[in-house]
N, C-alpha and C positions, 0 to 999 in steps of 0.2 A: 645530837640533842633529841631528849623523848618531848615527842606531845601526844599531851594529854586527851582520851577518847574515852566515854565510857565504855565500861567492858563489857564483855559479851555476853549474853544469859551464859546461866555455871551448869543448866541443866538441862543441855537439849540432848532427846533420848537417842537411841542410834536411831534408823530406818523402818517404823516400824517394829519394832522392839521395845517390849515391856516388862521389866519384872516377874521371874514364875510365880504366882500364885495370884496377881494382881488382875481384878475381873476387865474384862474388857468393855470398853467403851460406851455407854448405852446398855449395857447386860450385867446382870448380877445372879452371880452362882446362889444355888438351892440351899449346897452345902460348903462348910468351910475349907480350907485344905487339910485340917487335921482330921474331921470327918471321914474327907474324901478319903485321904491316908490309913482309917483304920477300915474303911468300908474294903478298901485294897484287899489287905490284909486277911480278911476274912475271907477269903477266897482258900477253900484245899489247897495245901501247899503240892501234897500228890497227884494232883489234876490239874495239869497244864490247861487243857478244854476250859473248865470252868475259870481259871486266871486269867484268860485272851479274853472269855465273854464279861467276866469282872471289869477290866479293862475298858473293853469296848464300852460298857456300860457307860462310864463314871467318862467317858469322850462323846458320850451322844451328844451333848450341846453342840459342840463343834463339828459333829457328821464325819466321821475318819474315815479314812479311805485307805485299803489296803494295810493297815497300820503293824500287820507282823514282817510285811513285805521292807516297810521306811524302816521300821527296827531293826532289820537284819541288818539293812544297808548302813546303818550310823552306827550299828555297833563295827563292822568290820572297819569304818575307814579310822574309828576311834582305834581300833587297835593298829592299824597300819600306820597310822600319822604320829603316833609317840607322843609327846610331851613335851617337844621345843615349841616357845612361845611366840605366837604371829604376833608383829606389831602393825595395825590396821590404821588408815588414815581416811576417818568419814568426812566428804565433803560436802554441806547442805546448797542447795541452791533453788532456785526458784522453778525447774524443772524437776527436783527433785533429790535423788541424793546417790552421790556414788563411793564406793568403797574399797581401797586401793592396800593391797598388799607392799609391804616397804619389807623390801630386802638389802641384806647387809653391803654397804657401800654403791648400793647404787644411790643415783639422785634422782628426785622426781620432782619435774618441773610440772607447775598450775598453771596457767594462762586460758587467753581466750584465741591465743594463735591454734590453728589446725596442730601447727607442729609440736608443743605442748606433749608432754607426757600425758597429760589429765587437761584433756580440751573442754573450756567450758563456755561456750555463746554466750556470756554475763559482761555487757560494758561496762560496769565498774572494774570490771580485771583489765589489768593490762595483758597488751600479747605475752609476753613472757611474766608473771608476776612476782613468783617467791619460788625456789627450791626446795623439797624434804630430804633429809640423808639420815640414814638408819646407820649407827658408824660407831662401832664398839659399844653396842649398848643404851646410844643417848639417840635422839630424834633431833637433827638440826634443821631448823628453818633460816632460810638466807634470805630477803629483801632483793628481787634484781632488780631493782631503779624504779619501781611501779607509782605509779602517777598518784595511786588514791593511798597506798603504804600499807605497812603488814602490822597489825596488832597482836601481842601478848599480855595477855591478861590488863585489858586496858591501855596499855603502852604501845605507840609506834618503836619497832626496832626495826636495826640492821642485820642482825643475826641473836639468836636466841639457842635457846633448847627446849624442847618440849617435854613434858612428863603425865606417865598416861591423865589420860582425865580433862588433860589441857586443851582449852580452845583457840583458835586464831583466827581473826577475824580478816578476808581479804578483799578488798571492797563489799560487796554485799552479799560476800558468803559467808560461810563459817565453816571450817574444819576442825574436830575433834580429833583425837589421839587415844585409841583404842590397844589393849594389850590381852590379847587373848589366850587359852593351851591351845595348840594344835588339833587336841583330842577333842574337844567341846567347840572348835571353829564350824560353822553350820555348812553342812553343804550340800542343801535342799534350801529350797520356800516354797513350800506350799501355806498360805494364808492360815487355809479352814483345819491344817494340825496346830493347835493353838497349846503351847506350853501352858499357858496357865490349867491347863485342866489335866494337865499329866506330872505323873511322879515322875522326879528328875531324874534316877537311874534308867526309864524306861526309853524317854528322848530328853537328851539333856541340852539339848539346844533346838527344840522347834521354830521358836519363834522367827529366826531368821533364816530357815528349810529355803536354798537355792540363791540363798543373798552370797554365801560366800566366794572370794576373792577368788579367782583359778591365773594361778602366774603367766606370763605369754611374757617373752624379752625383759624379764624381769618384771615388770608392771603389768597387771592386768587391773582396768576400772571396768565394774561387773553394773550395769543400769538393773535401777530400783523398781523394775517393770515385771512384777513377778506374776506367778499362777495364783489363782486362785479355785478350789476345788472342793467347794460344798458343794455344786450341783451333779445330778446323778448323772448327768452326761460326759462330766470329767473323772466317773469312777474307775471305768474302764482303760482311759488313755492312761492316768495314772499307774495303772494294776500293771499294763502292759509293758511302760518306760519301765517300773522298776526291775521286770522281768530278762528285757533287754541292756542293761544295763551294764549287766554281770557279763553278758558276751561281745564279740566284738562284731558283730555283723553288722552289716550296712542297717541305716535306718530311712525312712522318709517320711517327715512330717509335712502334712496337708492343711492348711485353714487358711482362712481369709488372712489380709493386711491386720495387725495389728490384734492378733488374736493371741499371742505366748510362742510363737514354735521360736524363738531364739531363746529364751529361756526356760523350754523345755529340754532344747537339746543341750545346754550349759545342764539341766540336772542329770541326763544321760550320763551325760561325761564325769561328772562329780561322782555318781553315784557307784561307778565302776572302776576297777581295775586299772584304767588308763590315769587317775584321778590327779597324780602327780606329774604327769605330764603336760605340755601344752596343750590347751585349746584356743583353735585359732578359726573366728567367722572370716568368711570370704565370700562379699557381695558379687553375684554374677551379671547382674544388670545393668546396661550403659557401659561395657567396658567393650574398647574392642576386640575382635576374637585375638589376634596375634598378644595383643599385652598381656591378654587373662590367661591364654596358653603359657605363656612365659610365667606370669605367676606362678599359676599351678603348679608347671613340672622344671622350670627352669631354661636355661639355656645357653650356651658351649659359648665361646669369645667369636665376636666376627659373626655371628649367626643372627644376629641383627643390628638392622641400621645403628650405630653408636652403642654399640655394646661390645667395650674393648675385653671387657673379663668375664671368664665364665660365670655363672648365677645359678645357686641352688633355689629349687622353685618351696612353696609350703608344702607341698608331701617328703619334701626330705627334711625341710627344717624343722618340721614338726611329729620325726620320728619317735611312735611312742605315744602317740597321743591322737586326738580327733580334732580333722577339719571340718567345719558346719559349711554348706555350701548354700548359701541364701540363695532361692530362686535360681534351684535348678535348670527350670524349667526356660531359662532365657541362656547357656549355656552354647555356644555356636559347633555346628558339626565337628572341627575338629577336636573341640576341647573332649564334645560325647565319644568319640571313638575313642581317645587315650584315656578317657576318664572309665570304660569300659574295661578295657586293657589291662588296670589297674586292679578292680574290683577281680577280676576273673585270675590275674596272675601273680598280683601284689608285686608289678615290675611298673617302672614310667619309663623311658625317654627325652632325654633333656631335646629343646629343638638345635639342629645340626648337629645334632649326633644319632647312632647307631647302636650306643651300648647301653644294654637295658641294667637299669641300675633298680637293685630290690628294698620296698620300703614296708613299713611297718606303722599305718596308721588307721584308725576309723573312720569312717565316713557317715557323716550324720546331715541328709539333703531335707531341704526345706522349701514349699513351694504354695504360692496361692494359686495356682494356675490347673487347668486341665491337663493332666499331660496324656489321657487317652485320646482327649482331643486333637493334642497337639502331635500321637502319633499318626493318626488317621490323616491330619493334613499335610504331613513327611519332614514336620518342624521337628520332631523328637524319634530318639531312636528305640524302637520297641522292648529291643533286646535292654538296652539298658534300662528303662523301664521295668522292664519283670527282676534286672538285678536288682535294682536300689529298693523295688516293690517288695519283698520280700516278708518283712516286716511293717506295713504301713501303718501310721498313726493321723490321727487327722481330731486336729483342737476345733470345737464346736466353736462357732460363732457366739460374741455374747447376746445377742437375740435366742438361744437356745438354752442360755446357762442362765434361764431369771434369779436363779437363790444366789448367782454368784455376787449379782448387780449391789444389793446391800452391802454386802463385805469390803468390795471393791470401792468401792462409794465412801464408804468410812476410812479405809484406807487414804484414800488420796485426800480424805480430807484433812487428815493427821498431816500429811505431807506439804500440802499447800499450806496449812499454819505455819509449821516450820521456816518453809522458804521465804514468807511473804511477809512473816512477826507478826500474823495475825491468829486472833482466839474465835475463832465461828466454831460453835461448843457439839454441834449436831445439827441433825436434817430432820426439816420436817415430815411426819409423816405423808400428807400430800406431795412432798418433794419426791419423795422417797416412789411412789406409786405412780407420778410420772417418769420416773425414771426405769422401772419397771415394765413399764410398756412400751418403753420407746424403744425403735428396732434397730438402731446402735450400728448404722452400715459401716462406720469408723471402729469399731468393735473399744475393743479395752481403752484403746488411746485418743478414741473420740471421746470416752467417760472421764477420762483421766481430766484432758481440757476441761470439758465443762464442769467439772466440780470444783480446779484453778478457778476457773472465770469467777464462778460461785463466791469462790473463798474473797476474790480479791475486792468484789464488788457488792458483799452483803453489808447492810448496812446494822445490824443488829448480831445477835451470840448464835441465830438458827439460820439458813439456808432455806429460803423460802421460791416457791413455783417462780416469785419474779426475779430471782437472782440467776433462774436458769437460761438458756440460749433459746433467742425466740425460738427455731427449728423444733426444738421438744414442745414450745408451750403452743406454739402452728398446729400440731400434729394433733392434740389432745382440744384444741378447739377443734378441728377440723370433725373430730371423731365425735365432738358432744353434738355437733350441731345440724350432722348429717344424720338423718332417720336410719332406722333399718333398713333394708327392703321386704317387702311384702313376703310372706312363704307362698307358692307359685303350687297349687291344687294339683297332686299326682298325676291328672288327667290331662294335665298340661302340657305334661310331657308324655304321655302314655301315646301308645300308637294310634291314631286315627283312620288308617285304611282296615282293608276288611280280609286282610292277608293275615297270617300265622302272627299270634302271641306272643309275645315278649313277655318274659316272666321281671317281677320285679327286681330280681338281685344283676339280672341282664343290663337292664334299663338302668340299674345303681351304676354299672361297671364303665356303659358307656358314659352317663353322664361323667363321673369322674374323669374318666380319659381326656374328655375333651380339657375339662377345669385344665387337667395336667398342661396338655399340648397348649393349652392360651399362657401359662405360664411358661412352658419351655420357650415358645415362639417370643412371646414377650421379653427376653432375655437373651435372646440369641444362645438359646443350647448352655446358658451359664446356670450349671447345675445348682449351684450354692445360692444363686439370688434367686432362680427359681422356689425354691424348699423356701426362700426365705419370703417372699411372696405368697406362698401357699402355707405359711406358720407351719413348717412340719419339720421335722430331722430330714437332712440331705440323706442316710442309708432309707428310714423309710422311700422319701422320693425313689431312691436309685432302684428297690425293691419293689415298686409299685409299676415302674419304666420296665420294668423285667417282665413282672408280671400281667401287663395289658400288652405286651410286647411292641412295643415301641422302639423305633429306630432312630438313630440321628437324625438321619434324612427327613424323617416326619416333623421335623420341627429347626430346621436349621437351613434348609434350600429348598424353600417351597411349600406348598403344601403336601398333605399326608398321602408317602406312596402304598399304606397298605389298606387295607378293606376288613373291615370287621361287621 
């Protein structure tokens, strides 16, 4: 028997995705798209030169990055992926939104059990709550016993069919039915390449650059946590992922908690050669050494406690493709010697055995941690270190990336509507400028919260200073209502004995030193919260610690052993 529920909005957009041509959010293009289309046009057709700079032009709103480099890349995977059509299944939820590839005959279970194909923390779901099957062509959704029931277009059912366009409603989510070509599926996001300001032959799917679906055991759910890369501090990481891409060499990406390197390294992988193969994250922290060894490389029957049958580890199951090793840097010695092993001979070792068996994968390491640090204390191994280093990448803090923070911001605001059925239309500019300033130690994911909290808790269409988390609106009183301090008279600091002169750029270099060293000492030698204390780029820091030459020791057991 159906009961009756109303139906679901008919028009929730995907993730961050909007119509080509359609202005975005708060902004309104100069020019129309037909304009923009003949200003194109006008471009020598026999001057490639002048068509890139044309280009660039008519994308200056949106600040591109590297944009012949992302071209190349979408046009290759558009001709390697053909024309067979993905059928996508977006799940909206209050965390946000994720997007699950449905392949032929398999099923895919929602719940809010761990064990869930598509795990989602939402108590309104039940642990197991409804099934999807992709099967000859039609999308079946199956009802498993769920407490709160599965809606079709208004109707409680037991089994249904879905048809693209279709929504379902399952307790207080919503999943949409998506039917994409293969050629036009996205697989990049970067926020600041914005379709709407590009001719659709040139990127024909920006808008969702790095959203797209990458398979793993049939199912892969890809999180809505993507880059964002208007600031000039994310040109170069950008320039360089796409660069590396194309080859298979080790990668290691560097930044704080919550700054993108998971889905950087998902654009890595998309963007290359490997693209149809697995990609498979594998968290290294809190596990212990013997299990995460077994992970890794597997291990022979009888070779551990209750382990009656051999086990292939992820470097063989995911031959062909790239493992992401989340925080390398917590890794235990024996996994680093075979994970060495590997890089230098492309052989593993299953445990209790002998026979080196040859694999064929990438490896894409991810770390917020020191690991020069951590070689110097005998926690890491050096050698491995200079392999994985080879290529380093290292995402800025968003205290570094301020032009990113508006984009970002608007984003999540779209998002948190969605999840929550609410309309908060825009941020105040005052919102906007606190948020701006604030030095974001939770980086993207601490923004991401607080603009939820925002959404959930304003009481009007704009997001105002008081809908933000005391901690930002603390900070920005703290800073109105502390004075400056006084500027301290040259001579203040100028020598006062009656010995040799110090020239002023001397006296510049020492003061500086010091500032540095109160900030190293202040941090215990943490490079990144240093730089972030002294408002500076962590390479400046690291090149300034060269340059006044500075040691560890100077700032990390004791005081300063050298003399200048």
């Amino acid at each position: 028997m159906n009961h009756s529920r109303p139906a679901a909005p008919r028009s929730l957009p995907s993730p961050d995705v909007r119509e080509p041509g359609a202005p975005e959010e708060g902004h309104c293009g100069d020019a129309s798209p037909a304009e923009a289309s003949a200003a194109q046009r006008s471009a020598p057709a026999e001057d490639p030169d002048a068509q890139e700079a044309q280009l660039d032009s008519q994308l200056g709103v949106t600040d591109p990055i590297a944009m012949s480099q992302v071209r190349d890349a979408l046009n290759q995977l558009s001709r390697e992926r053909g024309t067979q059509p993905d059928v996508l299944l977006i799940i909206y939820h209050r965390h946000g939104a994720e997007t699950v590839r449905l392949n032929e005959g398999v099923g895919v279970v929602v719940g809010r059990d761990p064990s869930a194909d598509v795990a989602i923390p939402e108590r309104s779901l039940s642990r197991r709550h409804a099934r999807f099957t992709f099967q000859r062509g039609d999308v079946l959704i199956e009802d498993l016993g769920s407490t709160n029931g599965t809606f079709l277009s208004g109707h409680r059912v037991e089994q249904g069919i879905l048809k693209p366009g279709d929504e379902v409603v399952l307790g207080e989510i919503t999943a949409s039915l998506r039917v994409i070509a293969s050629a036009e599926l996205p697989v990049l996001h970067l926020d600041a390449l914005d379709a709407r300001a590009l001719a659709p032959r040139h990127l024909p799917s920006a808008d969702n650059l790095m959203g797209g679906p990458t398979p793993v055991g049939g199912v892969r759910a890809v999180s809505d946590e993507g880059l964002v890369m208007r600031s000039p501090a994310m040109r170069p990481v950008l320039e360089t992922a796409m660069r590396l891409a194309r080859s298979s060499a080790p990668v290691l990406l560097q930044g704080e908690t919550g700054t993108g390197k998971d889905v950087l390294a998902r654009l890595i992988h998309e963007a290359g050669p490997r693209h149809k193969k697995q990609l498979v994250h594998l968290g290294c922290s809190g596990v212990p050494a013997q299990l995460l060894e077994s992970t890794l490389f597997g291990h022979e029957a009888d070779a551990l406690p209750g382990a009656a049958q051999a086990q292939e580890g992820v470097f063989e199951a995911c031959a062909g493709g790239t493992v992401v090793l989340d925080e390398v840097g917590d890794l235990p010695p024996s996994s680093q010697a075979a994970l060495l092993r590997l890089l230098d001979t492309g052989r593993i070792v299953r445990i209790g055995s002998t026979r080196e068996i040859e694999v064929d994968v990438r490896i894409v390491a991810t770390t917020y941690r020191d690991l020069e640090a951590l070689c110097e204390a005998g926690t890491f191994r050096s050698d491995l270190l200079y392999r994985l280093n080879a290529v380093p990448l290292r995402i800025p803090p968003l205290c570094e990336r301020r032009e990113d923070i508006g984009p970002l911001a608007q984003r999540f605001l779209r998002q948190a509507n969605e999840a929550h059925r609410r309309n908060v239309r825009s941020i105040d500019p005052e919102t906007l400028a606190l948020l701006e300033q604030y030095p974001w130690p939770g980086n993207v994911r601490e923004l991401r919260s607080a603009i939820e909290r925002a959404v959930v808790i304003a009481r009007g269409s704009v997001i105002t200073p008081l809908d933000l988390p005391e901690s930002i609106n603390a900070l920005a009183a703290r800073r109105l209502s502390t004075p400056p301090p006084p500027d301290r008279p040259l001579v203040e600091i100028a020598p006062t004995s009656t010995g040799p002169m110090i020239g002023l750029k001397a006296q510049m270099d020492r003061l500086e030193t010091e500032i540095i060293l109160e900030a190293l000492r202040a941090t215990n030698g943490n490079l990144a919260m240093a730089a972030r204390r002294l408002r500076m780029p962590l390479r400046t820091l690291q090149e300034k610690i060269t340059t006044h030459g500075l040691k560890r020791s100077d700032y990390r057991d004791g005081p300063p052993s050298r003399s200048k």
